[in-house]
N, C-alpha and C positions, 0 to 999 in steps of 0.2 A: 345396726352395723352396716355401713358402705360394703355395695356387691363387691367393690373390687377389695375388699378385705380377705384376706387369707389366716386361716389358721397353717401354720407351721410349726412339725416338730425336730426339732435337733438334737441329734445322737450321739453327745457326747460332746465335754465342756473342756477341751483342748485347745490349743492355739487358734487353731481353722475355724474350728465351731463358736469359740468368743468373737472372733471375727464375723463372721455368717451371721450370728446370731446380732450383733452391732449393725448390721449391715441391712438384715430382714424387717428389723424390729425400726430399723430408723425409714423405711419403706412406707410405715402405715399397717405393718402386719400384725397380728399376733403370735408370736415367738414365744415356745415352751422349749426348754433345753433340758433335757436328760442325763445324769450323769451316774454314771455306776460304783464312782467312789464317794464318797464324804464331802469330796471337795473340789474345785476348780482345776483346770490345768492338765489336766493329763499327763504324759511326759515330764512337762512343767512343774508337775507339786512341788511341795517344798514339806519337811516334816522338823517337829521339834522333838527333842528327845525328853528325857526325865532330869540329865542332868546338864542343861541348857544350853547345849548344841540345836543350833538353826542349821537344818541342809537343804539347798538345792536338788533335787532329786536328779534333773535333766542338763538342759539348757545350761551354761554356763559363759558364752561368748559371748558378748552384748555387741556385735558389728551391724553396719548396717544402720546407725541411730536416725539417720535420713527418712529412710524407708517405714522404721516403727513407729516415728515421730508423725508422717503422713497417715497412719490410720487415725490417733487422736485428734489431727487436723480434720478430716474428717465429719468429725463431729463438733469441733468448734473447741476443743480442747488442746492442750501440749502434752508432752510427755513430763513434763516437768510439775504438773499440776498433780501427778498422782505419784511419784516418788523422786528424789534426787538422783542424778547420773554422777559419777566421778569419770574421771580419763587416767585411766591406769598408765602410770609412766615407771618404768617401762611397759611397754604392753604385754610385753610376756619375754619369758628367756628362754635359751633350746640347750641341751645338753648334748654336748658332746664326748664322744670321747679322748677328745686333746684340747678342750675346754670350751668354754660357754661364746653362744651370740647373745647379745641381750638389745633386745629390739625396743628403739626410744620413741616417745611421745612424740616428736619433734620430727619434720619430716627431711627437715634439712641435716640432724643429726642422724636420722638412718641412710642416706646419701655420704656423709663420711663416713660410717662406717662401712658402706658396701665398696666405698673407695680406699679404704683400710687393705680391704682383703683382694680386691681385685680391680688394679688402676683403670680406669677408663670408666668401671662400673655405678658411677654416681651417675654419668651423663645415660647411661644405658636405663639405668633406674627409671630417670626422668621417659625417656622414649618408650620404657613400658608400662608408666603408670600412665602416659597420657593417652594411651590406647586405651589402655585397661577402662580410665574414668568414659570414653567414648562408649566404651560396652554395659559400661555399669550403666550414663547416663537413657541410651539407646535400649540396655535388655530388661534396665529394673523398671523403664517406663513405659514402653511399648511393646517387647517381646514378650515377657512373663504376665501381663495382663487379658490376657486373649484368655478363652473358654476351649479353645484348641478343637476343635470339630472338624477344621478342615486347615488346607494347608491354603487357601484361599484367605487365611485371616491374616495371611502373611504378607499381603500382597502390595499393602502400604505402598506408596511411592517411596514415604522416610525408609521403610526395612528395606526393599528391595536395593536401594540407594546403599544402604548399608551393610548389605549382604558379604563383601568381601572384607569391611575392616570389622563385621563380626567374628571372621575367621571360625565357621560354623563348622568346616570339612577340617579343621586343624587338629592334630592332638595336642594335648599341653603340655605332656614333656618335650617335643620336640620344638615347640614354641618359646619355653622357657628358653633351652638352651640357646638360641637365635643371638639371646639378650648376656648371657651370664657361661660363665667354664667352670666358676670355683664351686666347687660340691656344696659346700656351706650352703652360698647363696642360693644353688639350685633347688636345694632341700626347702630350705624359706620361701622361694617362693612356691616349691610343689607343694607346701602341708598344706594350705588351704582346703585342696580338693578331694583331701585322701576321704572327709568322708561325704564326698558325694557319692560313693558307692565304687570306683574301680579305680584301678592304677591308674598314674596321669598320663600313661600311653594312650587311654581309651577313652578321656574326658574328652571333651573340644574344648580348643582355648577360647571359645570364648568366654569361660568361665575364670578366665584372668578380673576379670570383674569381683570379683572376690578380694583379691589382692588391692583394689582399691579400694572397699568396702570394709577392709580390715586395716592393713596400714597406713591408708593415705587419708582416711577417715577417721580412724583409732579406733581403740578399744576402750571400753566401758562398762560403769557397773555399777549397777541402780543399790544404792544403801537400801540396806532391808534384805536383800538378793533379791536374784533372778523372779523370784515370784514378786513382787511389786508390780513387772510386768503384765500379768495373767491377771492379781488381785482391780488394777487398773481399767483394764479390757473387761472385766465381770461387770465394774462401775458401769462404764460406756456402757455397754448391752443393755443394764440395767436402768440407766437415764432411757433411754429410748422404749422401754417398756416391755422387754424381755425378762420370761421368768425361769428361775432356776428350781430344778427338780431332781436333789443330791440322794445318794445310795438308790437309785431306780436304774436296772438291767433290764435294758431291753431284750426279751428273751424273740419277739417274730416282729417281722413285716408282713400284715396283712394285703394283701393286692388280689384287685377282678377287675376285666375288661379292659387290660390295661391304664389302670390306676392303680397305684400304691395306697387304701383307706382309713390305714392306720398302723398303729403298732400295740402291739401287745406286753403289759408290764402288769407282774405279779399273776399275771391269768387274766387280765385284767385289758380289755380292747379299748385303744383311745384313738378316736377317730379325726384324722385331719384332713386339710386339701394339698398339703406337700411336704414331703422332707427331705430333710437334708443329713446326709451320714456321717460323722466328723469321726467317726470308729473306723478301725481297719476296715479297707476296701475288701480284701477277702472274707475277714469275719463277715461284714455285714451282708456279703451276696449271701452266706450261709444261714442266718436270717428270712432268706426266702426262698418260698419251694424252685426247686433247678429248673422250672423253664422260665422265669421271670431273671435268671444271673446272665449276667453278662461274660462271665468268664469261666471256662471248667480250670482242675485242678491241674490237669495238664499247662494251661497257661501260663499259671503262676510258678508250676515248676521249674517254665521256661524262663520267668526273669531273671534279670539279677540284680539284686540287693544289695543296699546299702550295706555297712556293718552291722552288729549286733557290739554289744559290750560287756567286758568286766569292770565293775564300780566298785569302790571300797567307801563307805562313808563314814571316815574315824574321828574322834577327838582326843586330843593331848592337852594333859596336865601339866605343859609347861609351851613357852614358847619356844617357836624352833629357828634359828638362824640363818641367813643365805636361802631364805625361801622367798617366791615372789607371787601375787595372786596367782598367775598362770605358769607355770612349769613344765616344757617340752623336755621328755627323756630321749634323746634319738644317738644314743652310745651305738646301736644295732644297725643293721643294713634296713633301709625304709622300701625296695625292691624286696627281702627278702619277709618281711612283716605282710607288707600288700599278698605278695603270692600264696601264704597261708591264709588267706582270708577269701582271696579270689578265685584262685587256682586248686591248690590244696583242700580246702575247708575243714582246716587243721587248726587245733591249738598254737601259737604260734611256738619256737626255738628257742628264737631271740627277741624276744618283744621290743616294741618300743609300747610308751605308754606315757599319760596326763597326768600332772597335778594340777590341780584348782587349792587355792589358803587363800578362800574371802577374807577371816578375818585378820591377813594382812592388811585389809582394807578396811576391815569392819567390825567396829567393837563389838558390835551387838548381835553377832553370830554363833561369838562361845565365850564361856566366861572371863572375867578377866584374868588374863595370864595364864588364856588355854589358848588351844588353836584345832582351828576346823581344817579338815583338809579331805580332798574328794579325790581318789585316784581313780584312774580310766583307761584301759584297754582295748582297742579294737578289735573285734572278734569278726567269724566268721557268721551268718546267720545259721541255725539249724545245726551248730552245733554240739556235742555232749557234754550236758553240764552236768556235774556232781561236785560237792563241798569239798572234795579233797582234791579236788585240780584247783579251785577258787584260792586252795588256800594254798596250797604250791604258787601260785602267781603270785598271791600278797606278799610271801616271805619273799622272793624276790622284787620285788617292787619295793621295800623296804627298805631291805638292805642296798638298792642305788637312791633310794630315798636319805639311808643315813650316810653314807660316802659323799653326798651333793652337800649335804649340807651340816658334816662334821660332826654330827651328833650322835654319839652311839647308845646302843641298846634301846631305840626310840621306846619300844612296845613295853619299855617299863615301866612306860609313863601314860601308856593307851587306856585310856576309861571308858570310849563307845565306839564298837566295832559292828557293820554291819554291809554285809555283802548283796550284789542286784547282779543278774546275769542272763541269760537267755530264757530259761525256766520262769523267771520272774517275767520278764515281759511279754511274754505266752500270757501266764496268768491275771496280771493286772492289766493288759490292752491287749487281750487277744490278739498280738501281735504274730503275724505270721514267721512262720519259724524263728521266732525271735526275734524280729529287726527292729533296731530302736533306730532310725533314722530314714525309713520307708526304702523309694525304690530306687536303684544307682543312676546318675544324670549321665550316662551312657548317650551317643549320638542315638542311639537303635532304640532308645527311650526316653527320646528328647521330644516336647510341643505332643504335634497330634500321636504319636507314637508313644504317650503314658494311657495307662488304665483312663478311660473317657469319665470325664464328669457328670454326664447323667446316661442312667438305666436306658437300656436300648431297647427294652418292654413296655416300660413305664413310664409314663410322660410329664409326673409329679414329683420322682426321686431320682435326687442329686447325688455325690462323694465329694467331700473336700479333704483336705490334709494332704500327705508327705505322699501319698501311694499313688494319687493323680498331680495334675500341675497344678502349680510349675513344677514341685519339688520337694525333696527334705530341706529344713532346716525354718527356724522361727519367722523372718522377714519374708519366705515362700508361703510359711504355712497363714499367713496373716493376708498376703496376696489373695491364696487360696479361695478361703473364707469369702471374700468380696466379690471373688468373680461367682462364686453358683449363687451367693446373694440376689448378684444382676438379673443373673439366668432367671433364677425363681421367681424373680420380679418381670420379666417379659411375660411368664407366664399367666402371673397375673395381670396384668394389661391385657395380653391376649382375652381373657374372659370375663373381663372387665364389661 
């Protein structure tokens, strides 16, 4: 074995950690990945039922295909090599309540529409996508790939150059409005960010990049589902020579002298020269005795978090009409949904809330002449879950589900019912008070101001994923992965 060979273990076979692990393993290292479920993916899974419903568990937004597509590049592979992509037209519809946007494939057809609703707003469009694509261009390649240690990695002549049309000190709603007056169109362009964790008072715009990365990009969606994705990235990891170690809880991190020298599974001590965390940032400092953590529970009390969710994952014994793969409910005040989630940390009043129906797109997700469909709530993290509030929201989510789309008495025809919520993501990813989207892209938790990527004890253990940078969400959590890859790999140079 070459000195400058590393054993590495990875904690958890999530987006970041498929990453990480493609990343270490294509290094020269030896790569063991950990996983405490059955299966790949984390967030990501996907499960089958009994009576042939395919769901998605997580992930559902395919944006971004640039970015996902540059990890398999990579390697020397496409994204097309491990599942087909479709371009969903429309890319999704929003609901209102004096009727529908239904946002087109075409980018010149959503330009007449936004000139439909508000004269002058095609040419505004243009003026804020062409920003928007400078931030995407500039933050999805230069800004979001730094290790973030210091604010010195900032200091590029390209960023500093571009420091004002990142509009870093901006908030987004007040930037939106710049561009647009009609509520509609304000609304479209603020969803993007609702779940970066805070109302679009408190994002910076430069996460207008988003809005590029979604409509001017499109939307998309890998036949098979969302898991294609995750089963793909397993491959990669796996070409490169990474090995997979499914239903294994890592129960400790062993550390002396500052080194981290292994981890402990089933009682059981497995000794490495580094690893990497792809598990919640909090669960995993809990893992190790408190003077080796980086953060107390005060800290984390002080962030704030993305959402948490209410999920329904139902199948129907019949097809249902006027439904689109993507389905925005927004009849409710979208200021008064955010404030019970931010403010409040409250069940929300008046919800707004998601459908997902892949198999409007996809045969091969529920039987024939059924339909899958994925509903989603935004929640607060941290809070009170019990079965009978769950089911207080489905009966309502329902009934605007059957009003949209004309169909009454739907649950006549419901054959597989199955609810996910805060309690659930505690339990299956020790998820800190329930967040299924990590920590809010807040200015005060932007770059070097997230949880650090590697242990400030320990000089072998890393975190990747949604809870450090860049960020939540798959095309971040993929970033992630790459950059402690690097880190871990200077490491090994260093002692090389």
């Amino acid at each position: 074995m070459p000195k400058s060979k590393k054993t590495i273990a990875i904690i958890g076979a999530g987006i970041s950690g498929l990453s990480a692990a493609a990343y270490a393993a294509q290094a020269g290292n030896e790569v063991h990945v950990y996983e405490k479920h059955p299966q790949a993916g984390g967030r990501a899974r996907q499960f089958t039922t009994e009576n042939g419903y395919v769901f998605d568990m997580g992930p559902s937004w395919y944006w971004m295909a640039d970015i996902i597509n540059n990890f398999f590049q990579d390697f020397g592979y496409k994204a097309s090599d491990f599942y087909e992509l479709v371009s969903l037209n429309p890319q999704f519809e929003m609901v209102f309540d004096d009727g529908l946007l239904s946002i087109p494939e075409s980018y010149q057809d959503l330009k007449k529409m936004f000139e439909q609703l508000e004269p002058g707003a095609a040419d505004q469009l243009d003026a804020f996508m062409s920003a928007a694509k400078y931030k995407y261009e500039v933050g999805m390649q230069d800004f979001v790939n730094k290790p973030c240690y210091s604010w010195m990695e900032f200091a590029s002549a390209k960023i500093v150059r571009s420091a004002l049309k990142l509009d870093l000190l901006s908030n987004f709603r007040s930037y939106v409005s710049k561009y647009f007056t009609h509520p509609k169109l304000k609304t479209l362009m603020e969803f993007p960010v609702i779940f970066l964790g805070a109302s679009p008072e408190n994002i910076p715009a430069l996460y207008s990049l988003m809005n590029y990365g979604g409509y001017a990009l499109g939307t998309w969606y890998p036949m098979g589902g969302f898991y294609q994705l995750v089963l793909g990235m397993k491959k990669v990891a796996e070409k490169q020579g990474a090995i997979f170690h499914f239903n294994q809880n890592v129960e400790q991190i062993v550390a002396e002298k500052g080194v981290a020298t292994g981890i402990v599974i089933n009682g059981e001590l497995k000794k490495f020269d580094a690893i990497i965390a792809s598990s919640d940032y909090h669960h995993t400092e809990t893992l190790l005795n408190s003077e080796f953590r980086n953060y107390d529970q005060k800290y984390w009390k002080s962030r704030t978090f993305a959402p948490s969710c209410l999920i329904y994952y139902l199948g129907f014994k019949q097809r249902i009409p006027n439904l689109k793969h993507h389905t925005l409910f927004f009849e409710n005040d979208l200021d008064e949904h955010i404030k019970s989630i931010y403010q409040e940390k409250k069940w929300p009043e008046k919800p707004l809330f998601y459908t997902c129906c892949p198999s409007q797109t996809d045969p091969n997700v529920a039987p024939e002449g059924h339909e899958n469909i994925f509903l989603l709530m935004p929640l607060a993290t941290g809070i009170h879950d019990q079965e009978n509030i769950r089911e207080q929201y489905f009966q309502e989510m329902i009934q605007r589900l059957e009003k949209h789309t004309g169909v009454k008495d739907l649950l006549s025809n419901l054959n597989y019912k199955r609810s996910y919520c805060v309690n659930d993501f505690i339990s299956d990813y020790n998820a800190y008070a329930g967040n299924a989207y990590g920590l809010a892209n807040t200015l005060s938790q932007t770059a070097v101001l997230k949880p650090t990527i590697k242990n400030k004890h320990l000089s072998n253990l890393f975190y990747t994923g949604q809870l450090t940078v860049p960020g939540p969400g798959v095309p971040p959590s993929i970033i992630s992965g790459k950059i402690v890859a690097k880190e871990v790999n200077k490491l090994k140079q260093k002692k090389a």
